[in-house]
LOBA-857453 format. One line per field, with one value per residue (C-alpha): x, y, z; residue in one letter. Coordinates in steps of 0.1 Angstrom, whole numbers, plus 5000, padded with zeros to 4 digits. Layout:
<rs>
px: X, ...
py: Y, ...
pz: Z, ...
aa: A, ...
</rs>
This chain:
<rs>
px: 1777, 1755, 1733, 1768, 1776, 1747, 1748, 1779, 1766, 1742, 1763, 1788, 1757, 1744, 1776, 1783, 1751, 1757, 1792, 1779, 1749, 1763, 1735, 1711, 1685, 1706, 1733, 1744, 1770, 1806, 1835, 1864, 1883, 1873, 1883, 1914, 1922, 1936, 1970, 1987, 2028, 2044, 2076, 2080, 2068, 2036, 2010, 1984, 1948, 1914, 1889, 1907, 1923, 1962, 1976, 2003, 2034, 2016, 2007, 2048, 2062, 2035, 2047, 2076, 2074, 2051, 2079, 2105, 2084, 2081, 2115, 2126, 2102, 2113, 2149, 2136, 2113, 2139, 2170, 2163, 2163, 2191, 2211, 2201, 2215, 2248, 2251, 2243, 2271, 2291, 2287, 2295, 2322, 2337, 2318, 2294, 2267, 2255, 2259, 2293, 2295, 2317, 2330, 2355, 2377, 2402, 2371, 2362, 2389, 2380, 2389, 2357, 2328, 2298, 2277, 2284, 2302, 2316, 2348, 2345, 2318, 2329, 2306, 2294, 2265, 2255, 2232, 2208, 2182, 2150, 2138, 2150, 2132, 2132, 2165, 2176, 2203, 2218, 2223, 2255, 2247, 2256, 2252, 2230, 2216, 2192, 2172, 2162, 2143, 2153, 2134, 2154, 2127, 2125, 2121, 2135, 2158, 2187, 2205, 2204, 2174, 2157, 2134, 2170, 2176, 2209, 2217, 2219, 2189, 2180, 2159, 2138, 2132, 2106, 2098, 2070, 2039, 2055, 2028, 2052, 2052, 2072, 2091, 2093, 2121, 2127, 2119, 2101, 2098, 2082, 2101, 2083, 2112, 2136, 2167, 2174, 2205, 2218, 2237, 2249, 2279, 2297, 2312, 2348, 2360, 2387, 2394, 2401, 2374, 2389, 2364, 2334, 2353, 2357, 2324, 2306, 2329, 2322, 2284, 2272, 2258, 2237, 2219, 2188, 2162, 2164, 2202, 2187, 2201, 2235, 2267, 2281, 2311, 2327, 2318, 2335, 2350, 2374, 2364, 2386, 2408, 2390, 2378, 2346, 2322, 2285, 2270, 2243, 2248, 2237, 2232, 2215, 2225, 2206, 2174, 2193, 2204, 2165, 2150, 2176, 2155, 2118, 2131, 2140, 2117, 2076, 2058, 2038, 2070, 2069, 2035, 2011, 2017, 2056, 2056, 2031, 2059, 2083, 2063, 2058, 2094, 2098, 2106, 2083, 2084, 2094, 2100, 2135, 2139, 2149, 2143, 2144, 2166, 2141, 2132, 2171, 2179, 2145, 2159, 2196, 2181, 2156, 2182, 2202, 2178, 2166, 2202, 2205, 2170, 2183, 2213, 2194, 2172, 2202, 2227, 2204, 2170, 2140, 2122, 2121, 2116, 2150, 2170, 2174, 2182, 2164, 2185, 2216, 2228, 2227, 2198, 2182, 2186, 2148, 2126, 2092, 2110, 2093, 2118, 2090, 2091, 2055, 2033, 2017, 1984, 2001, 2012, 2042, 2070, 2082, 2114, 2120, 2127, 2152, 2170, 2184, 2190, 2206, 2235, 2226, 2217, 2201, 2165, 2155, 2131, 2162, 2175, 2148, 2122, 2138, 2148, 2169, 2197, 2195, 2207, 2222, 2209, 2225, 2232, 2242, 2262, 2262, 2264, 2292, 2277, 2274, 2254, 2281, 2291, 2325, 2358, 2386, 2408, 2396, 2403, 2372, 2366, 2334, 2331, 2317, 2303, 2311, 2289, 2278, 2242, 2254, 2255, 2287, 2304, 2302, 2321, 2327, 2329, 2338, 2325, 2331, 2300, 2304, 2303, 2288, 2313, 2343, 2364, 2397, 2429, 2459, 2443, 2425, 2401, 2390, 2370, 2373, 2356, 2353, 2366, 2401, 2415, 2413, 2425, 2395, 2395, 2395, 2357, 2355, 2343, 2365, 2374, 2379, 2396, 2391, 2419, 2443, 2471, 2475, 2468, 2497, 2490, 2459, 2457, 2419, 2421, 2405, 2421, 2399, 2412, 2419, 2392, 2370, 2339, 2326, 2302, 2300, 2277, 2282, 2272, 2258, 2255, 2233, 2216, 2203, 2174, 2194, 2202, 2163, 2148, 2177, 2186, 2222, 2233, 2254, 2273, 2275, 2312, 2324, 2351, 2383, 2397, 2438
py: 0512, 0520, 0544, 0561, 0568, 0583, 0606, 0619, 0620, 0641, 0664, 0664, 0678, 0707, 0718, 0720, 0735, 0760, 0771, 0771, 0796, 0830, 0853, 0854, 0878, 0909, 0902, 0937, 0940, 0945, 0963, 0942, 0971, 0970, 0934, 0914, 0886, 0857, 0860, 0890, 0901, 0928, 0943, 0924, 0895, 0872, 0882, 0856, 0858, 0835, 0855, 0883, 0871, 0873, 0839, 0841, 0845, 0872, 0890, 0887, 0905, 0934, 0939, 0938, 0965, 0987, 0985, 0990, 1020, 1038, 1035, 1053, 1080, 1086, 1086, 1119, 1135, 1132, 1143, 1180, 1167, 1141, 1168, 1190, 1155, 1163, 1200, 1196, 1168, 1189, 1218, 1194, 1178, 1214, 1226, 1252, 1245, 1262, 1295, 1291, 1302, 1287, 1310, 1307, 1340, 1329, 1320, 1283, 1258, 1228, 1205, 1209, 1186, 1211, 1207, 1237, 1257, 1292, 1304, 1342, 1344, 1348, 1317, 1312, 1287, 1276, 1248, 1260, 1237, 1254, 1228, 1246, 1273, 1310, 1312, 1348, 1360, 1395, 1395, 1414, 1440, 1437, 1401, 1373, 1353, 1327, 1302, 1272, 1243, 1206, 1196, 1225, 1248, 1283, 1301, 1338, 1358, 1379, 1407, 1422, 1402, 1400, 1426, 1449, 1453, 1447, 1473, 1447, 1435, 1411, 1374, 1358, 1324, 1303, 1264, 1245, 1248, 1281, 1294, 1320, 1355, 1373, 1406, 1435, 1446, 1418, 1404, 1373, 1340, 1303, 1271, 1241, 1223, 1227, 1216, 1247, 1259, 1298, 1302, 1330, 1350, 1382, 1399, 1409, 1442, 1450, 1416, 1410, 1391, 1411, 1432, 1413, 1387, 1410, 1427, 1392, 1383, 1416, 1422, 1380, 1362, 1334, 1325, 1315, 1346, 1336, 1353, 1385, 1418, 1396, 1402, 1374, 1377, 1366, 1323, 1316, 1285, 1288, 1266, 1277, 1247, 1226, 1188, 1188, 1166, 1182, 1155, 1128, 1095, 1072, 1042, 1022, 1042, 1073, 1056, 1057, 1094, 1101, 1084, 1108, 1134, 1121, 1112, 1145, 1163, 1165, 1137, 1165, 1181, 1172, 1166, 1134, 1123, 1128, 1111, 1083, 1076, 1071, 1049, 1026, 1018, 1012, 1050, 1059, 1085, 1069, 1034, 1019, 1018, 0980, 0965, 0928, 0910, 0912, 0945, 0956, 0947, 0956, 0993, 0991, 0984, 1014, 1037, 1028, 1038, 1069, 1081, 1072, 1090, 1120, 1120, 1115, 1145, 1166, 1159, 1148, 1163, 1158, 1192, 1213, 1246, 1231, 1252, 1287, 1291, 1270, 1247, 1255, 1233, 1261, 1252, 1268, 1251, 1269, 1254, 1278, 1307, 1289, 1284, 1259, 1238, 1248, 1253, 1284, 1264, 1252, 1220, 1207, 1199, 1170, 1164, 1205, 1203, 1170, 1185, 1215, 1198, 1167, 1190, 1220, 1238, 1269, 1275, 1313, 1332, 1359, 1329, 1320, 1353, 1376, 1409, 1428, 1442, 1419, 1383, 1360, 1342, 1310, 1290, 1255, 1233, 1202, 1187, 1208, 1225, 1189, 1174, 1150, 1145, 1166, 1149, 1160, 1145, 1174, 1210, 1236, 1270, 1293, 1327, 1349, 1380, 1417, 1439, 1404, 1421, 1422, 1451, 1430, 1406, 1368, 1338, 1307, 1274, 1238, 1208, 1171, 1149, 1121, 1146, 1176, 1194, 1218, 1203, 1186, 1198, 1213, 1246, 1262, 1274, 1260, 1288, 1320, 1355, 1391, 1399, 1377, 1404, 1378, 1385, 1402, 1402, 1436, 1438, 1432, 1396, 1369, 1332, 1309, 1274, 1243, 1213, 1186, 1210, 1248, 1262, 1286, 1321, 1320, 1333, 1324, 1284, 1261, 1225, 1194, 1158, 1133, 1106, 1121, 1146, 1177, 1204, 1240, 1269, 1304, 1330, 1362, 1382, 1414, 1403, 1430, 1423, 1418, 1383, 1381, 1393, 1367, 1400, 1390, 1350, 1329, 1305, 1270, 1258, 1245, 1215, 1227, 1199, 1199
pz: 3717, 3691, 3710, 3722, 3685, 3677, 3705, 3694, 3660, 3671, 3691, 3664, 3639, 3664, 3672, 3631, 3622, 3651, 3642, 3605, 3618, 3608, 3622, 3654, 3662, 3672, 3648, 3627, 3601, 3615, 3596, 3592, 3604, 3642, 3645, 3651, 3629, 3639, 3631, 3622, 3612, 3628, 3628, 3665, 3649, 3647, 3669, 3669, 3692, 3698, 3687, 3694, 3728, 3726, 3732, 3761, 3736, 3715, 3747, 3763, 3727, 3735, 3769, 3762, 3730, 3756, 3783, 3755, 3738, 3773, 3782, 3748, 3756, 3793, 3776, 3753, 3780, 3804, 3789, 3804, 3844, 3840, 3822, 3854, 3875, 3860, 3868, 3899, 3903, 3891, 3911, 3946, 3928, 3934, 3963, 3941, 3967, 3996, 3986, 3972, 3939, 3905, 3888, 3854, 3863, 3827, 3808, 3799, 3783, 3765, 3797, 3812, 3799, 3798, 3770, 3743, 3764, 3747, 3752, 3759, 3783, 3821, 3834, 3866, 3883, 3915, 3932, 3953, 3975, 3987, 4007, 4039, 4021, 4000, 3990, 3981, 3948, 3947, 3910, 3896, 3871, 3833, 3834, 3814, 3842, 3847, 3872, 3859, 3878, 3883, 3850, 3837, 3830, 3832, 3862, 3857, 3839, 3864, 3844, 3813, 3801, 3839, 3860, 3871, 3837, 3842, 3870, 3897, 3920, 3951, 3938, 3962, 3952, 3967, 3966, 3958, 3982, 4000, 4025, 4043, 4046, 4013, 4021, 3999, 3982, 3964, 3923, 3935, 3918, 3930, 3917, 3913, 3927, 3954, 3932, 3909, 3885, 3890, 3859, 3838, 3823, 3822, 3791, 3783, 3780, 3756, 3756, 3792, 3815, 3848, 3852, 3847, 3870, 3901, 3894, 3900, 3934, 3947, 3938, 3936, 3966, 3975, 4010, 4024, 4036, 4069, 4067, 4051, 4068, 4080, 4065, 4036, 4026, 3992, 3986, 3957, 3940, 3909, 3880, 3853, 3837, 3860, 3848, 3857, 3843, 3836, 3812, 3818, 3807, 3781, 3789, 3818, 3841, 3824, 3845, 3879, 3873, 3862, 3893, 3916, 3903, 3905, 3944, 3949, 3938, 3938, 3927, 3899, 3891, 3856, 3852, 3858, 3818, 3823, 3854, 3847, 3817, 3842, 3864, 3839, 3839, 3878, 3884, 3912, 3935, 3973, 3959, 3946, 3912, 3913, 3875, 3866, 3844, 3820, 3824, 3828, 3792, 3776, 3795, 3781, 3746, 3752, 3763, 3733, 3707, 3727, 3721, 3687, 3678, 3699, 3680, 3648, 3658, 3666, 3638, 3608, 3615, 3598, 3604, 3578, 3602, 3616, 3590, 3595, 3554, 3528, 3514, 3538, 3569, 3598, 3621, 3649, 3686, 3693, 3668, 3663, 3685, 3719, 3747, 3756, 3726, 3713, 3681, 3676, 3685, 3720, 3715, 3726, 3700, 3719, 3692, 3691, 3728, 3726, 3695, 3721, 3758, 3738, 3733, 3747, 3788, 3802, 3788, 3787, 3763, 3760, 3738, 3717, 3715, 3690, 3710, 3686, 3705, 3734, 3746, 3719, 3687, 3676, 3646, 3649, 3616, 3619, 3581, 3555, 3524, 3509, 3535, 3551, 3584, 3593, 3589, 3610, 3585, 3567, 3558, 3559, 3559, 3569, 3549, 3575, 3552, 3562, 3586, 3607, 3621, 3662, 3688, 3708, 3693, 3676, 3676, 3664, 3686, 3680, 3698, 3702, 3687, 3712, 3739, 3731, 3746, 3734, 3712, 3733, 3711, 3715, 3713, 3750, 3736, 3702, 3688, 3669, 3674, 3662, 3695, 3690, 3665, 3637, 3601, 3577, 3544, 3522, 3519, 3559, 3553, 3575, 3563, 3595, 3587, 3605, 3600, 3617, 3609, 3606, 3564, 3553, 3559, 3580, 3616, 3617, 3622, 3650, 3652, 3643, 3651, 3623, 3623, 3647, 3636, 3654, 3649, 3657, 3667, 3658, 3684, 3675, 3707, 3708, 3675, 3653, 3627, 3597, 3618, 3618, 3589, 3573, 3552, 3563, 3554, 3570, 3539, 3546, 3557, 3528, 3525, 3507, 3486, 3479
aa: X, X, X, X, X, X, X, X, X, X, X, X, X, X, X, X, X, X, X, X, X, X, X, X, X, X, X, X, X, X, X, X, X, X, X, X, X, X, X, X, X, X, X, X, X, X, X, X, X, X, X, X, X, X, X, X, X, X, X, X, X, X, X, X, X, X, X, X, X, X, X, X, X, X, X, X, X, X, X, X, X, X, X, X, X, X, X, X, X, X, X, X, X, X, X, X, X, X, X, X, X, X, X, X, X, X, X, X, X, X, X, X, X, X, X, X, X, X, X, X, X, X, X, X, X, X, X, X, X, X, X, X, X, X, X, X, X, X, X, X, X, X, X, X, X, X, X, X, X, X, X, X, X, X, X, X, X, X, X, X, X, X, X, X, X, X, X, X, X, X, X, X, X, X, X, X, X, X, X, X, X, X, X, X, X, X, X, X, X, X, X, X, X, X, X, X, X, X, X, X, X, X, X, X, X, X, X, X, X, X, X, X, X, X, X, X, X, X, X, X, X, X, X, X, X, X, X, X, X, X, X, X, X, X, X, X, X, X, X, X, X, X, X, X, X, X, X, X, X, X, X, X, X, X, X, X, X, X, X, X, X, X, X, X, X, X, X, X, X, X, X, X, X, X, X, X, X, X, X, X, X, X, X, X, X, X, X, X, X, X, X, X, X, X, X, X, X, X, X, X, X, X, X, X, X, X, X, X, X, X, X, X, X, X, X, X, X, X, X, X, X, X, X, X, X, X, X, X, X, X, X, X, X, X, X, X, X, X, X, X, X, X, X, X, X, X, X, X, X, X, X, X, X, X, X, X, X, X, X, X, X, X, X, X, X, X, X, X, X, X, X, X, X, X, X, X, X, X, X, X, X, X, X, X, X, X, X, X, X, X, X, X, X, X, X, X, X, X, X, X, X, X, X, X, X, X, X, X, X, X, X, X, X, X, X, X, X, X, X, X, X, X, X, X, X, X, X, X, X, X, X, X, X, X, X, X, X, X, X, X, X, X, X, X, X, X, X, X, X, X, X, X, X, X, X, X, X, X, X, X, X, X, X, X, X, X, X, X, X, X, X, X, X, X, X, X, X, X, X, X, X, X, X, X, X, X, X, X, X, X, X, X, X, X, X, X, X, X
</rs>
């Protein structure tokens, strides 16, 4: 027994005088910074580790904050293709596939839900599918048209702002990997993905959308290039004062819509950092997207707080090169002038480019690059003069100044927070333009009111809806440089108090 205790003793001593050694032969001075104590509090908690090993618990809560973090960030990065989802849902749920085109001949109501839709533009859009391949569009001519890719990028302008310069011209596009032969006589353009958007608008004239209308059915048409030379007769589809629903969702089901398109489409479509975001959630190209419990709600929280930082982006943004006036509450949907969402050194501006396709569709540089002259500008309000939220409760009024800098027209449009679509009122069309015949002030200038019920004496008014906010966007279509050198200002829309 004796001899038993003292080899225990003895163990007990060596194993204490080798714990309290401190330094060996190759031992160098560490900083404290490289290492990971043994316990440390975090905002999911206490992490605690052996010797820097995470215990089992500690390394659960970072899994689950990684899954959590990654599906946040494939809720931002991949707004733009499930926002592309939609459209193209839309377009079949009224047969704008195929060739057949949608076209609003009476404009765009407030019925549809399309995310900041105007109301004096003669829309129309198509779904076209290049994996039967080249797919050719004979553009109309005095149109803003453009092609846009599944991930809802930029393919090519058609019209005004395209190669025909808006006299009219034949498109061929082509889809990923195309190895065939290419005719002449065509502006030719390759897709890097078969699903693509053909949208664009005509303009009224003297107030009436006819011709613009009937130019489009007679001059627009869609098929593949095998059918080149045949004849194709008008394919259209009316979708004015139509329901249709054009908007992604937000919730859970935002992953499902997501994982439509990575199926779809080729597996480096969006790139391998993209793409290796969505893998990490269970979205992977030619495997079901089949989540856990676990990994289900870790998802709906995700998608949750991705909306609320996109809303947060969109409707209290933090960027000062947001504002298009110092100190005022009109911001531009193209921060840094990049219709890709990048610095001047070429990086990409990952918030710039949720803050427009949260609430906003069709990406074209005739949108963001300033062409005097050409395309449109716009200013989005989101806040009043004050800084607060709008209250439909509430009566406001925007003071449009005299000799507003544009070759065509502008206008005024109000939208429905929750939806990012046109406000739903009693009015059609809730909006106001220069091209409306609205009431102007003696020194040319033009007050427009916004309220639950008509002011006395005003003809310019757009209804709002008591307890429920909104925003607007003023258009400005053939800008001229007073819009850009900001020699002409845009007040904020002030709140007027009874």
């Amino acid at each position: 027994m004796n001899r038993v205790l003292y080899t225990i003793s003895i163990l007990i001593c060596g194993t204490v005088h080798a714990l309290a050694q401190s330094t060996y032969k190759m031992t160098t001075a560490i900083p404290p910074g490289i290492t990971t104590p043994a316990s440390v509090n975090t905002r999911i908690g206490t992490l605690e580790f052996f010797d820097g090993v995470p215990t089992e618990e500690t390394a659960q809560k970072a899994y689950d904050q990684l899954d959590y973090s990654r599906g946040i960030e494939a809720f931002l990065n991949g707004v733009p293709g499930a926002s592309m989802y939609a459209l193209k849902l839309g377009c079949k749920s009224i047969g704008a596939i195929d060739g057949t085109i949608a076209i609003c001949s009476d404009l765009m109501d407030s019925r549809s839900l399309f995310l900041t839709a105007n109301t004096e533009s003669i829309y129309y859009q198509t779904w076209i599918d290049l994996k039967n391949g080249p797919i050719v569009v004979e553009s109309p001519p005095e149109v803003l048209g453009v092609v846009n890719d599944a991930w809802f990028r930029y393919v090519t302008d058609l019209g005004n702002a395209g190669p025909d310069k808006g006299k009219g011209g034949k498109y061929l596009i082509l889809p990923p990997g195309y190895k065939g032969a290419v005719p002449a006589g065509y502006f030719v353009y390759k897709s890097p993905t078969y699903g693509n958007i053909v949208i664009g608008r005509g303009f009224m004239k003297n107030g009436s959308p006819k011709f613009a209308s009937e130019t489009i059915k007679k001059m627009m048409r869609v098929y593949p290039l095998s059918e080149a030379g045949k004849p194709h007769p008008e394919k259209f589809v009316e979708s004015s004062g139509k329901e249709i629903n054009t908007i992604h969702s937000n919730d859970f089901n935002f992953y499902r819509e997501l994982n439509e398109v990575v199926q779809e489409e080729p597996e480096d479509s969006y790139g391998p950092d993209m793409m290796g975001i969505f893998n990490a959630i269970g979205i992977v190209k030619g495997k079901p997207f089949a989540p856990d419990e676990r990994m289900k709600q870790i998802l709906t929280d995700a998608v949750a707080t991705g909306n609320a930082i996109a809303r947060s982006i969109d409707f209290r943004n933090r960027n000062p090169e947001a504002a298009i006036y110092l100190g005022k509450h009109w911001n531009t949907p193209f921060i840094g002038g990049s219709y890709e969402w990048l610095t001047k050194g070429g990086a990409r501006n990952f918030d710039a480019r949720t803050m427009f396709f949260y609430v906003a569709t069709v990406n074209t540089p005739a949108m963001a690059v300033a062409m005097p002259g050409v395309g449109s500008q716009y200013a989005s309000a989101n806040l009043d003069a004050a800084g607060a939220p709008f209250d439909g409760g509430k009566t406001y009024r925007l003071h449009v100044p005299a000799k507003v800098p544009v070759k065509d027209f502008w206008s005024v449009v109000l939208y429905d927070v929750q939806t990012r679509s046109m406000l739903q009122t009693d009015q059609q069309f809730p909006s106001l333009s220069s091209q409306s015949g609205p009431d102007v002030n003696a020194d040319g200038s033009t007050d427009v009111y916004f309220s639950p019920v008509r002011p006395d004496n005003t003809k310019n008014w757009i209804q709002t809806i008591p307890n429920k906010s909104w925003f607007t966007i003023f258009r400005l279509y053939g800008p001229l440089q007073p819009w850009f050198d900001k020699s002409w200002e845009l007040p904020d829309i002030e709140e007027i108090r009874k």
